[in-house]
LOSELO-873278 format. One line per 10 residues: number of its first residue (from 1); their letters; for each residue x, y, z of N, C-alpha, C, O. Coordinates in nm, 3 decimals, m for minus. Atoms other than C-alpha are relative to their C-alpha. Example, Ala and Ser with C-alpha at 12.3 -4.5 7.8 and 13.67 -1.06 7.14 Angstrom:
1) AS) 0.089/m0.119/0.000/1.230/m0.450/0.780/0.090/0.120/0.000/0.194/0.118/0.066; m0.082/m0.119/m0.006/1.367/m0.106/0.714/m0.077/0.109/0.073/m0.026/0.220/0.090
# end
This chain:
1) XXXXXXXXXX) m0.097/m0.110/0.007/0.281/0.191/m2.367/0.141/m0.056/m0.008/0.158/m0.163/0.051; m0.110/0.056/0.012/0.643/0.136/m2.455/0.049/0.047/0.084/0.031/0.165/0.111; m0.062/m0.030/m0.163/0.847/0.117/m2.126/0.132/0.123/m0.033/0.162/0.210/0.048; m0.116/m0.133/0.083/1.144/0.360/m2.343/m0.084/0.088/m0.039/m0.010/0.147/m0.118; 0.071/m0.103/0.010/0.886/0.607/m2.398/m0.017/0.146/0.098/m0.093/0.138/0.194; m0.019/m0.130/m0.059/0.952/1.002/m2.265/m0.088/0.110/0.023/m0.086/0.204/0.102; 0.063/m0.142/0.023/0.694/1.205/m2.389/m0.141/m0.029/m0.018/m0.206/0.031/m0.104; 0.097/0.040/m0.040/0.404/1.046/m2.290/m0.088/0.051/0.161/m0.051/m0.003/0.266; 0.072/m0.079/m0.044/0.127/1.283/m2.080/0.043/m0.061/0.153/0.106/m0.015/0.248; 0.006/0.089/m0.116/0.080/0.982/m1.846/0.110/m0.069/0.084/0.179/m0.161/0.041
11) XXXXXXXXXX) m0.108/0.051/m0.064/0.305/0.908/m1.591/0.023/m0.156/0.013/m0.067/m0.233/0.046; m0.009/0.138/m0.003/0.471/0.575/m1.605/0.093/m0.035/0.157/0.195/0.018/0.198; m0.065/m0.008/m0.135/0.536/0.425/m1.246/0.126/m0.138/m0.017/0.129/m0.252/m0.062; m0.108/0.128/m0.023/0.867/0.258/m1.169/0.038/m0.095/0.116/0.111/m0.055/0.207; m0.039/0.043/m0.152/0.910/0.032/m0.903/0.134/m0.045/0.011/0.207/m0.121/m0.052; m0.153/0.023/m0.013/1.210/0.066/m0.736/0.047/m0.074/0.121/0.087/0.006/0.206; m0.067/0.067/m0.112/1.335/m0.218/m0.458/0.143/0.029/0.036/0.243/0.021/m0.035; m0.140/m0.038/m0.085/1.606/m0.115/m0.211/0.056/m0.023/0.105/m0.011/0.017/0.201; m0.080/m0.030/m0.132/1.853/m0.164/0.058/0.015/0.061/0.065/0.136/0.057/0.042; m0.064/m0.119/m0.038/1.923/0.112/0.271/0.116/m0.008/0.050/0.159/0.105/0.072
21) XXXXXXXXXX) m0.129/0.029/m0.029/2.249/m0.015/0.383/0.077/m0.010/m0.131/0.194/m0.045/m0.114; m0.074/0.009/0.128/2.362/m0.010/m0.012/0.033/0.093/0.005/m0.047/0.180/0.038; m0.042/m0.177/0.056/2.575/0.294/m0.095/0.005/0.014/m0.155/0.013/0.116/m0.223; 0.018/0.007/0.152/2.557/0.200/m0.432/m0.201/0.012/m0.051/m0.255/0.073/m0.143; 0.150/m0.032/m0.001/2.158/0.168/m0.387/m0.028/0.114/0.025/m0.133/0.153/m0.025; 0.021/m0.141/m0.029/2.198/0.540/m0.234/0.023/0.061/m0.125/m0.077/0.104/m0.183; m0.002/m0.048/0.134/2.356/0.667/m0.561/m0.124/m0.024/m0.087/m0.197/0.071/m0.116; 0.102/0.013/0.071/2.104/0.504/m0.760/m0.097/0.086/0.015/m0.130/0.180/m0.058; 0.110/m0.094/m0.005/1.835/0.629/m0.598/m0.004/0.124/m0.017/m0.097/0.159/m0.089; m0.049/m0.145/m0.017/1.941/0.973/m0.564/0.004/0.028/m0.155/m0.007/0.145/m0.192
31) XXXXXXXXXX) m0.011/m0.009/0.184/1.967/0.936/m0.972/m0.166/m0.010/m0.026/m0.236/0.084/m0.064; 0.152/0.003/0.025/1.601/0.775/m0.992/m0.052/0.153/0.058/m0.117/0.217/m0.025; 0.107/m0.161/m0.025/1.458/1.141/m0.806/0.070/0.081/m0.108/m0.014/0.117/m0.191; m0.044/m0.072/0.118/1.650/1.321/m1.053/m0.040/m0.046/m0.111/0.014/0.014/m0.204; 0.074/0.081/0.117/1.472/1.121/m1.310/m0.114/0.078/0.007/m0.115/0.183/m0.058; 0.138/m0.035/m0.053/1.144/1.208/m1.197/m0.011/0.148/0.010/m0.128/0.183/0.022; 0.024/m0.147/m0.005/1.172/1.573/m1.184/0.035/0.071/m0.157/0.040/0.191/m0.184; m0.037/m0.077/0.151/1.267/1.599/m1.588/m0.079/m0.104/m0.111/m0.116/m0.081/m0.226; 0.113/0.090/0.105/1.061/1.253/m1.701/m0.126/m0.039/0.093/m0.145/m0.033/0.215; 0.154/0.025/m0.078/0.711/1.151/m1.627/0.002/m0.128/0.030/m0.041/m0.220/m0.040
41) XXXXXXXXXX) 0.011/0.129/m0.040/0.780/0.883/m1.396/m0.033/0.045/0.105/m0.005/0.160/0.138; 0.057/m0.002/m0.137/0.602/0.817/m1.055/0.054/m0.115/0.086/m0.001/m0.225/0.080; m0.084/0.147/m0.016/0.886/0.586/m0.843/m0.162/m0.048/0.159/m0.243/m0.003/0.241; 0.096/0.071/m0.120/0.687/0.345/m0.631/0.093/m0.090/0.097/0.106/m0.210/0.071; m0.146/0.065/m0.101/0.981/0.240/m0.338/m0.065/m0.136/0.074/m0.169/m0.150/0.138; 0.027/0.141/m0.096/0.955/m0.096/m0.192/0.151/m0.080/0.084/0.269/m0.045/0.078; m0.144/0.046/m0.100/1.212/m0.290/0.036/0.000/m0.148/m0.039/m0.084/m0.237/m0.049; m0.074/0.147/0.053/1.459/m0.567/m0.077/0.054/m0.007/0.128/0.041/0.073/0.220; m0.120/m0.013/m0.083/1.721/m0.712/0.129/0.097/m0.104/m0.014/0.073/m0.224/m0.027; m0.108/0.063/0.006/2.063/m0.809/0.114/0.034/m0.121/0.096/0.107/m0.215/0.063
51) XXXXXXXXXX) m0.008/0.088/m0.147/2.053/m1.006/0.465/m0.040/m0.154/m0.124/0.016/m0.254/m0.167; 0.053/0.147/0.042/1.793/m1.215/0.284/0.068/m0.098/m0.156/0.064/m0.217/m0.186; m0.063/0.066/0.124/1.978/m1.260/m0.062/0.166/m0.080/0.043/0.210/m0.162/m0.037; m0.092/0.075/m0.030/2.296/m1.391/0.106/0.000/m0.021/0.095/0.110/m0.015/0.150; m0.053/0.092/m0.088/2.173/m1.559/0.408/0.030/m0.168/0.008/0.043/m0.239/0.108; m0.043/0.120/0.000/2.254/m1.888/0.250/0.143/0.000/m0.072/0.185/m0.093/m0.140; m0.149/m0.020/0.093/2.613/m1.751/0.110/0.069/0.045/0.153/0.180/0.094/0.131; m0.122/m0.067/m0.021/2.773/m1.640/0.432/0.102/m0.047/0.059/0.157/0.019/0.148; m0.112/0.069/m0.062/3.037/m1.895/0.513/0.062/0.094/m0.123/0.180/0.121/m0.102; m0.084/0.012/0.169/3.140/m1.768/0.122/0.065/0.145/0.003/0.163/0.176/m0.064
61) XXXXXXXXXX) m0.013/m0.144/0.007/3.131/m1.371/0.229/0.128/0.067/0.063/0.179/m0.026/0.125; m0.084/m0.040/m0.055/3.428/m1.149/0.365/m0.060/0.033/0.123/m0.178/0.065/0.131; m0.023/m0.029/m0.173/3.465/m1.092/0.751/m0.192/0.144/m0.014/m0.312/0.143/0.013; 0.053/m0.149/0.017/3.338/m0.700/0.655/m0.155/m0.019/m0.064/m0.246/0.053/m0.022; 0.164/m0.013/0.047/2.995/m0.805/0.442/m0.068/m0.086/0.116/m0.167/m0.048/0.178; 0.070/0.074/m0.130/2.918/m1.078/0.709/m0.046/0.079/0.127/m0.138/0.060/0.206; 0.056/m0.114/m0.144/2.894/m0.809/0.972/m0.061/0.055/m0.055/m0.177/0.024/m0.030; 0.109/m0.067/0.051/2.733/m0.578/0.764/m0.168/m0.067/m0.055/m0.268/0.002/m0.037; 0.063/0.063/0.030/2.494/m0.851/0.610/m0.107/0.000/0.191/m0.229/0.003/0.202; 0.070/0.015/m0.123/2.399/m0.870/1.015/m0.028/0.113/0.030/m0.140/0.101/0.079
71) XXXXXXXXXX) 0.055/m0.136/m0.010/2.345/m0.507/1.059/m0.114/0.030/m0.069/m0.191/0.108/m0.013; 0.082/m0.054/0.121/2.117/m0.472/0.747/m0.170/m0.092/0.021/m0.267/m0.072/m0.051; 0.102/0.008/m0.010/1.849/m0.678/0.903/m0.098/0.136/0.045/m0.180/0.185/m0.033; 0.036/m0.090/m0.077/1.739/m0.401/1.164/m0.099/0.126/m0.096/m0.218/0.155/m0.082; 0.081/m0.132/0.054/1.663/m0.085/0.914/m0.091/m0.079/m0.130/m0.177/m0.012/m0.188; 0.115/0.007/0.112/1.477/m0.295/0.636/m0.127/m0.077/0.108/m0.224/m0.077/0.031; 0.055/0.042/m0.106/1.262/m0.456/0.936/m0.139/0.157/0.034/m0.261/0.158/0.044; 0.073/m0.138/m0.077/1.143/m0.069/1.054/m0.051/0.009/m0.135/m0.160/m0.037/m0.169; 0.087/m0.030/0.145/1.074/0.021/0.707/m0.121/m0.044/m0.040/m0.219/0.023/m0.072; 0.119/0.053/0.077/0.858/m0.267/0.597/m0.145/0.069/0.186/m0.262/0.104/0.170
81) XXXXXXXXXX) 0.073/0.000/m0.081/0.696/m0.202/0.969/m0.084/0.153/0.014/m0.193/0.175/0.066; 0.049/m0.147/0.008/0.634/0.170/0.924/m0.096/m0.027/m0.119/m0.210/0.015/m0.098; 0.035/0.062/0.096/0.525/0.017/0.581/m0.139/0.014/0.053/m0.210/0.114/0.041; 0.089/0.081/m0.016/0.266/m0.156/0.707/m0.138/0.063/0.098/m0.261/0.054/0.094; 0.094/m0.093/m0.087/0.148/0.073/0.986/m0.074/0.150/m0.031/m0.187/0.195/m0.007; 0.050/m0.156/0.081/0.183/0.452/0.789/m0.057/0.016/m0.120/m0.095/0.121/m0.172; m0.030/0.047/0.209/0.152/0.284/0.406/0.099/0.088/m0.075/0.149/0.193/m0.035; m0.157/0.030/0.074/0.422/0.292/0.162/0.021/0.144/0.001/0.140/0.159/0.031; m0.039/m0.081/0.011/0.419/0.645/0.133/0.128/0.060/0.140/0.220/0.139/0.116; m0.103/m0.022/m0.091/0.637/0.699/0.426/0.161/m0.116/m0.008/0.252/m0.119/0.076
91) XXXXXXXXXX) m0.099/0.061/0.060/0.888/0.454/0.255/0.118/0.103/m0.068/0.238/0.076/m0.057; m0.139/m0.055/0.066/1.108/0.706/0.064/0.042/0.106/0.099/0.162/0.129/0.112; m0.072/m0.137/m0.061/1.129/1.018/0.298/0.116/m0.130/0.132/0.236/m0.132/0.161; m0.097/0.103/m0.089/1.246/0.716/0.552/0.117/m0.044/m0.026/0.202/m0.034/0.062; m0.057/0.012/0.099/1.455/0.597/0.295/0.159/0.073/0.065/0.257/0.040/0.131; m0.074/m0.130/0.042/1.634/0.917/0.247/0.038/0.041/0.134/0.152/0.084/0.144; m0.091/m0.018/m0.116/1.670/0.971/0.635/0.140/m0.069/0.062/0.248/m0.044/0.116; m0.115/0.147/m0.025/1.829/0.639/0.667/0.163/0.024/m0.035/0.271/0.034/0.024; m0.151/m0.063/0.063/2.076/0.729/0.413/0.062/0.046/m0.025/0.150/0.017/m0.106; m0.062/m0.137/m0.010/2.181/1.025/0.467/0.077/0.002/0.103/0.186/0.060/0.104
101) XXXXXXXXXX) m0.070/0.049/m0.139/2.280/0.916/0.806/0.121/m0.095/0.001/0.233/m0.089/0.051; m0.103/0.102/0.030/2.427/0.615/0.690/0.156/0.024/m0.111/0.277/0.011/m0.090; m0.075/m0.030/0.135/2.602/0.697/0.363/0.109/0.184/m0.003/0.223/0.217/m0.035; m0.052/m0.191/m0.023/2.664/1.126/0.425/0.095/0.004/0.115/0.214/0.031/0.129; m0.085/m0.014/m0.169/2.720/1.097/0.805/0.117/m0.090/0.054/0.213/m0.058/0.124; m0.087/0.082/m0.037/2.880/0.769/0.829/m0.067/m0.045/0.155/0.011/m0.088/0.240; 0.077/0.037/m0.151/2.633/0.695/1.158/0.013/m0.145/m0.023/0.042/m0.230/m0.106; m0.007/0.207/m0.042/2.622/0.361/1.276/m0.100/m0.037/m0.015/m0.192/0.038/0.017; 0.114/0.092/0.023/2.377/0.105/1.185/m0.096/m0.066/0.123/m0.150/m0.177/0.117; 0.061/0.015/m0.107/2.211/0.131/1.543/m0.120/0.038/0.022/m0.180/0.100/m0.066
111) XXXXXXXXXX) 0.132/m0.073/m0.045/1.893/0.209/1.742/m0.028/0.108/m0.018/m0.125/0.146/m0.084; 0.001/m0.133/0.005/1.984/0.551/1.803/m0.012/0.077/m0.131/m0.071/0.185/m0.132; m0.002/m0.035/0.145/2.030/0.610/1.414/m0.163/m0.014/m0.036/m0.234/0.082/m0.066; 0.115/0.019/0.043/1.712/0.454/1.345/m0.078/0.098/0.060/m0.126/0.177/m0.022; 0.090/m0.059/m0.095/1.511/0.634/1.631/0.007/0.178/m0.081/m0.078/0.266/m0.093; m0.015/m0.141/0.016/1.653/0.944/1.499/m0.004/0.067/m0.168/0.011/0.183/m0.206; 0.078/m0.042/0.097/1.539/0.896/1.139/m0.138/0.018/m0.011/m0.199/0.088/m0.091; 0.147/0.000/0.020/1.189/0.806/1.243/m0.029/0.111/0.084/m0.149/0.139/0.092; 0.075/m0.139/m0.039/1.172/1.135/1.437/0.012/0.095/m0.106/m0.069/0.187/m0.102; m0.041/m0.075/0.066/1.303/1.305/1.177/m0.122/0.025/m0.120/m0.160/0.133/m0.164
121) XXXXXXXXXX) 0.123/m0.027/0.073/1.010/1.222/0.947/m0.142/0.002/0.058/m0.253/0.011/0.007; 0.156/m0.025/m0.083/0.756/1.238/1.208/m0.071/m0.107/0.008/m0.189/m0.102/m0.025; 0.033/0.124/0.030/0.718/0.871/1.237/0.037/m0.043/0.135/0.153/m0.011/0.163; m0.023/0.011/m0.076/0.674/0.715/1.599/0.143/m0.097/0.022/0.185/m0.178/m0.061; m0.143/0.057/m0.005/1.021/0.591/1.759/0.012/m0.120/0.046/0.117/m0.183/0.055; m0.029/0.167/m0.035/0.894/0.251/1.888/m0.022/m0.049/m0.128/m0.028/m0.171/m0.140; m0.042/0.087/0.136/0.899/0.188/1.524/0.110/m0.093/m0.018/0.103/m0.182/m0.102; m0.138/0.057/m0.008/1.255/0.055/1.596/0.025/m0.098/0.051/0.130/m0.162/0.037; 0.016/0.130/m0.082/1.103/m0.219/1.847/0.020/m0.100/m0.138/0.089/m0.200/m0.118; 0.050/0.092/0.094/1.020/m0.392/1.476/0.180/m0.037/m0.023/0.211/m0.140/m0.083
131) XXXXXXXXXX) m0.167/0.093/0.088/1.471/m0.430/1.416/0.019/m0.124/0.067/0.078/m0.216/0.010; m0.036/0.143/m0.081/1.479/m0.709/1.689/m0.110/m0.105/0.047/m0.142/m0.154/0.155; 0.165/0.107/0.077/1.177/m0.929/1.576/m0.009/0.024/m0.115/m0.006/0.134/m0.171; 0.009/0.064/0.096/1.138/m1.141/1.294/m0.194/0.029/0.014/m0.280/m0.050/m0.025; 0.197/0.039/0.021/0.730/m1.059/1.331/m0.009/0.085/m0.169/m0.061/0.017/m0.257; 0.003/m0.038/0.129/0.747/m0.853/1.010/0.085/m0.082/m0.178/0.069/m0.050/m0.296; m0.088/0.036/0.034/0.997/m1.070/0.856/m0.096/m0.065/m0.172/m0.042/m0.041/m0.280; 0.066/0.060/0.060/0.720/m1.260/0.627/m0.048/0.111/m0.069/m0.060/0.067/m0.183; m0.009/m0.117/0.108/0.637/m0.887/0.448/0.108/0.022/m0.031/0.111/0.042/m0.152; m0.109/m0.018/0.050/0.983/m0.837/0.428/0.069/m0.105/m0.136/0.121/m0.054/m0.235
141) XXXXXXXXXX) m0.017/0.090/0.062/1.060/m1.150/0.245/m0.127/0.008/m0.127/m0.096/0.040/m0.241; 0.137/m0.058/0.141/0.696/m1.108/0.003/0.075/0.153/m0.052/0.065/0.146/m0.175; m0.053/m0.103/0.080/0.870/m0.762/m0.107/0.108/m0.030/m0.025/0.132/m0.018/m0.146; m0.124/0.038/0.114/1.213/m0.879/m0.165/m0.073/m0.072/m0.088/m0.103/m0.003/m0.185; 0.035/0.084/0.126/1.047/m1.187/m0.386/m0.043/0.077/m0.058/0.044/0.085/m0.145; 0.073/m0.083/0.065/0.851/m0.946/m0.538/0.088/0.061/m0.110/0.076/0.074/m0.232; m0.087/m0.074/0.133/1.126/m0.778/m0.684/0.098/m0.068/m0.079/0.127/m0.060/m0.198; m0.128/0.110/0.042/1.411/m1.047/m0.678/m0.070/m0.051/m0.109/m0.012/m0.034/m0.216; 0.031/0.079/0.050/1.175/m1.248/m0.844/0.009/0.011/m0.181/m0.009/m0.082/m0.260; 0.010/m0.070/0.114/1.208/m1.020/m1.173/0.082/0.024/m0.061/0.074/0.089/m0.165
151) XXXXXXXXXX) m0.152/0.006/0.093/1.554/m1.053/m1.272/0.086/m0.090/0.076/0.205/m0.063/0.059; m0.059/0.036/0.000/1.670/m1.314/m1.088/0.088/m0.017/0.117/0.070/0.082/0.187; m0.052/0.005/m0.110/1.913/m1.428/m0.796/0.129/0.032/0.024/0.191/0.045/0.129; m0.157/m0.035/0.029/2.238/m1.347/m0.944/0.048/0.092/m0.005/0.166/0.098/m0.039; 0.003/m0.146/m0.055/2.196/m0.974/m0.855/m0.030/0.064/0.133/m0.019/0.002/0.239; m0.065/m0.061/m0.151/2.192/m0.716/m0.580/m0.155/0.106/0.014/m0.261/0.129/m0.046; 0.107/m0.184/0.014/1.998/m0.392/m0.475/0.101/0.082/m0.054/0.223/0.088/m0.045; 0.107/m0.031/0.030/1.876/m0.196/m0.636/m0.084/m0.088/m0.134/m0.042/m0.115/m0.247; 0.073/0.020/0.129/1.619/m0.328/m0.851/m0.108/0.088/m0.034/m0.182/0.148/0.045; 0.100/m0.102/0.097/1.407/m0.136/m1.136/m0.087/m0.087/m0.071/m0.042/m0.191/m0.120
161) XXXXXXXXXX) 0.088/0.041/0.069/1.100/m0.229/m1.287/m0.087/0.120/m0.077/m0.086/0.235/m0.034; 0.078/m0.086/0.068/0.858/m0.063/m1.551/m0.075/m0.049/m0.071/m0.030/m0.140/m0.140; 0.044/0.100/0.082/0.580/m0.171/m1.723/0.052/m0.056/m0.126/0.145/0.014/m0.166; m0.026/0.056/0.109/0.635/m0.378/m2.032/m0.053/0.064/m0.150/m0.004/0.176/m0.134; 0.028/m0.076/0.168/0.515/m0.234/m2.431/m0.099/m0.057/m0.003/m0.140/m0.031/m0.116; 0.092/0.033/0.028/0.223/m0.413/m2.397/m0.100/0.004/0.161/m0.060/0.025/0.276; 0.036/m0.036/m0.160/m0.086/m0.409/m2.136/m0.028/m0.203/0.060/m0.092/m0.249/0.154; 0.015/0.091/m0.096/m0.034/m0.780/m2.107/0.146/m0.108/0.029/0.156/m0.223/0.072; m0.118/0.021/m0.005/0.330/m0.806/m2.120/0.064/m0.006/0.149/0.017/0.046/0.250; m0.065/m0.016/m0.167/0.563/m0.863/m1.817/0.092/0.101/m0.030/0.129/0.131/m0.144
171) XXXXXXXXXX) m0.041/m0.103/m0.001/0.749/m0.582/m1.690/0.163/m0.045/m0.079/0.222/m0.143/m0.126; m0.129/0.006/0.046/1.063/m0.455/m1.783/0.112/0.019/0.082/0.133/0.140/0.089; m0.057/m0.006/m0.168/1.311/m0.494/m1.469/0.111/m0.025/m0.027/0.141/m0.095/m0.124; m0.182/m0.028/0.013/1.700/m0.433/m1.418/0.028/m0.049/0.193/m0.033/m0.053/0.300; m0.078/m0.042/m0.131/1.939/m0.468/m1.155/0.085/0.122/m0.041/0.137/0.116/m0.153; m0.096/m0.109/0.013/2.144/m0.120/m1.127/m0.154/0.128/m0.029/m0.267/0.146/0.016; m0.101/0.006/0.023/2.207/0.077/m1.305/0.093/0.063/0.150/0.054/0.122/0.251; m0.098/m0.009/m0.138/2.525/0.107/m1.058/0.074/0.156/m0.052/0.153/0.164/m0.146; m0.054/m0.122/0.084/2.622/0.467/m1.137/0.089/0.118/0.116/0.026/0.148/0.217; m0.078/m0.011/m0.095/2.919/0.653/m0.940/0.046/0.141/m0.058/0.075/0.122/m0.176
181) XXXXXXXXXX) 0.111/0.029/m0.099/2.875/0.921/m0.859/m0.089/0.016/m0.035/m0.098/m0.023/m0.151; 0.149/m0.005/0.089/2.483/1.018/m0.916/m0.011/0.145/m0.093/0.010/0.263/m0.064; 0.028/m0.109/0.058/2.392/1.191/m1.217/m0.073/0.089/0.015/m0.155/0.073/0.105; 0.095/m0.109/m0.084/2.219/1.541/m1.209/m0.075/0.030/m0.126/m0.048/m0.046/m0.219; 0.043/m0.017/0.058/2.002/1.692/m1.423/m0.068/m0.037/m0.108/m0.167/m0.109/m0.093; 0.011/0.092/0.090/1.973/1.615/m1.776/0.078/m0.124/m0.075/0.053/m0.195/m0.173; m0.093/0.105/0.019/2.273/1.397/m1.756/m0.095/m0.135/0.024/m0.108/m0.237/m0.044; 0.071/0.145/m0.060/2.040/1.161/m1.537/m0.113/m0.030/m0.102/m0.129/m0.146/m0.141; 0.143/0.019/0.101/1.713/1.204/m1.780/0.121/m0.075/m0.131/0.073/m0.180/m0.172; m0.040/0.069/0.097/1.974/1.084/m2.057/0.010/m0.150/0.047/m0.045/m0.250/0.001
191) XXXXXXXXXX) m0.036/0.132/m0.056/2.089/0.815/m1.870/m0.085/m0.129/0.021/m0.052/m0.246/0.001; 0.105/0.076/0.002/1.761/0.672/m1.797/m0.060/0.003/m0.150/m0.100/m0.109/m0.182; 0.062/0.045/0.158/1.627/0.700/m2.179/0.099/m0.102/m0.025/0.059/m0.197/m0.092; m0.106/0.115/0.098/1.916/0.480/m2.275/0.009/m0.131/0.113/0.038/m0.240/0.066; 0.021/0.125/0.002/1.877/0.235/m2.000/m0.130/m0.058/0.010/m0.146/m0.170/0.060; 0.177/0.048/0.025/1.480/0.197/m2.057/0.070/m0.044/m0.138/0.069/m0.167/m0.127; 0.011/0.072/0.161/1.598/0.110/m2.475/0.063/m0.102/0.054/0.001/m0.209/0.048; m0.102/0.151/m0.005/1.898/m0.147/m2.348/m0.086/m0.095/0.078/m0.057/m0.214/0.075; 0.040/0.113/m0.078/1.679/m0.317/m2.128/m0.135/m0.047/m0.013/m0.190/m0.135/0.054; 0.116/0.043/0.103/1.362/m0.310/m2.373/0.011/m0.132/m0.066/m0.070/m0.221/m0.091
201) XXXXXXXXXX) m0.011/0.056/0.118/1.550/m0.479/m2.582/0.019/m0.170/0.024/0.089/m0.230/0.106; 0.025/0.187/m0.063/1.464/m0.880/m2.586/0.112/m0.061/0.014/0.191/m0.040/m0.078; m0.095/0.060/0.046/1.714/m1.087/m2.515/0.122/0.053/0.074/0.213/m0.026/0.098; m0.112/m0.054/m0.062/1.958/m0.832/m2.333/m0.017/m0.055/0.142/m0.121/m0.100/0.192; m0.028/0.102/m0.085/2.094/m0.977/m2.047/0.111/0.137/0.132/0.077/0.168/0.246; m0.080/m0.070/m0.113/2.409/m0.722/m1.876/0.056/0.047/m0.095/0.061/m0.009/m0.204; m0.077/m0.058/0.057/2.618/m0.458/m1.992/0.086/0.048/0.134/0.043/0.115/0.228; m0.113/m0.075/m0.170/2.947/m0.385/m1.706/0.133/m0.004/m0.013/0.204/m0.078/m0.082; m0.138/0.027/0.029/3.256/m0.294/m1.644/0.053/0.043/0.188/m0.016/0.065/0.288; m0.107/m0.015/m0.122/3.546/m0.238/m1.351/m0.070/0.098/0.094/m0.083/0.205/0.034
211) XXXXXXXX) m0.031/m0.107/m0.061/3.462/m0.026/m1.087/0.107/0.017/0.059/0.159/m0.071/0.128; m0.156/m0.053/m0.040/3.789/0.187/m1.011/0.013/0.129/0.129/0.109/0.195/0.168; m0.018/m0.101/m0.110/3.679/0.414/m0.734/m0.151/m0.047/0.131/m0.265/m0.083/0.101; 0.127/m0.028/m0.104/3.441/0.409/m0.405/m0.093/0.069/m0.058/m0.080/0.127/m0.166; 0.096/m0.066/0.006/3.099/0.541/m0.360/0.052/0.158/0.001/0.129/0.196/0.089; m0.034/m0.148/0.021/3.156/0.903/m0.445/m0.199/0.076/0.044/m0.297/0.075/m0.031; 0.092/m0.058/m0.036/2.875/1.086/m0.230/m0.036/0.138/m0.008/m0.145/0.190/0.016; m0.035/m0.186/0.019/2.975/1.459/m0.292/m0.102/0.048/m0.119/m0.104/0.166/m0.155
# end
C-alpha cells in the first residue's frame, strides 16, 4: 500500500512516539486525532523520551531544559509501567490526561499531577511508585530505540511512522511535523496528505523554518 494513500478501505496504522512533557508533541498529537477522524488511520502511541535523547548533552543544555530534562523522567516511567501492566491501550487516554494538565493547566510535573491523571482514567495510583525507579527503565529505552531508531538522533519528539509502498519495504518515519497551533478539521486531513507525499518521497531529508511564536494551546 502506498504510505500517501487516503482512500483506501483499510486502515493504515501510524505509529506515533511521544513525550508528554513536549508542548510541541501536545500540538502534534492533538493534530494526529484530528487526522484519524477524517482519514483511515489507526494511531498506535508508544513512549519516547527526551531525558534519554539528551542524557549525554546536558553540560551543553540551558539551566531551564536541564531541569525539565530531570522532570521528564517521572511521567514517561508511569506510562511505559501502566504500559506494561494495562497494555498499550491505556497509553493515549493517559497521554491526554498528562497533557492537559501539563500543557492547558500549567500543573507541575509532580506526584500529585501524575496520581491525579491515573485516577482520572481509572488507572491504579501506585502506578506513580514506577517515576522513582529505573525498574522499567529497560522498556522505556526498547520504545524510544524503537522509534529513534527510524529517523535518527538528530531529532526530537514526536516521531511518525507508516508503513512503507511496499509489504517489504521499511517504513516511512518523520520527526514533527511541528505545527503551531494544531490544525482542525480538514485543514489537518490536508496537512497530513501532503506530509505522507514529502516524506514518501526518496531522498527527502527536512523541510523548516523560524518559529516566531510559543506553543499556542487555545
Amino acid at each position: 500500500m502506498n504510505a500517501a494513500s487516503t482512500t483506501t478501505e483499510s486502515p493504515t496504522t501510524v505509529d506515533f512516539w511521544f513525550d508528554p512533557v513536549c508542548p510541541w508533541t501536545w500540538l502534534t498529537s492533538r493534530w494526529m486525532l484530528e487526522v484519524a477522524k477524517s482519514r483511515p488511520v489507526e494511531v498506535s502511541w508508544h513512549v519516547m523520551s527526551l531525558s534519554i535523547l539528551n542524557e549525554n548533552l546536558l553540560d551543553e543544555l540551558p539551566e531551564r531544559i536541564r531541569v525539565l530534562m530531570g522532570e521528564a523522567w517521572a511521567p514517561v516511567r508511569v506510562l511505559v509501567a501502566a504500559s506494561l501492566s494495562h497494555g498499550p491501550a491505556v497509553l493515549e487516554p493517559l497521554y491526554t490526561a498528562l497533557g492537559e494538565r501539563y500543557h492547558l493547566e500549567q500543573q507541575p510535573k509532580n506526584r500529585a499531577t501524575l496520581e491525579a491523571a491515573l485516577r482520572e482514567v481509572g488507572l491504579p495510583v501506585d502506578l506513580a511508585d514506577a517515576a522513582d525507579t529505573d525498574r522499567y527503565d529497560s522498556e522505556l529505552r526498547a520504545s524510544h530505540r524503537r522509534g529513534i531508531s527510524l529517523v535518527g538522533e538528530d531529532v526530537g519528539s514526536p516521531v511518525i511512522a507508516v508503513p512503507g509502498p511496499g509489504a517489504q519495504s521499511e517504513p516511512v518515519a518523520f520527526f514533527g511535523p511541528v505545527v503551531n497551533p494544531t490544525p482542525k478539521g480538514e485543514e489537518a486531513a490536508r496537512l497530513w496528505d501532503g506530509v505522507l507525499a514529502v516524506a514518501s518521497a526518496p531522498g527527502f531529508y527536512e523541510i523548516k523554518r523560524t518559529r516566531i511564536s510559543g506553543p499556542d494551546f487555545g
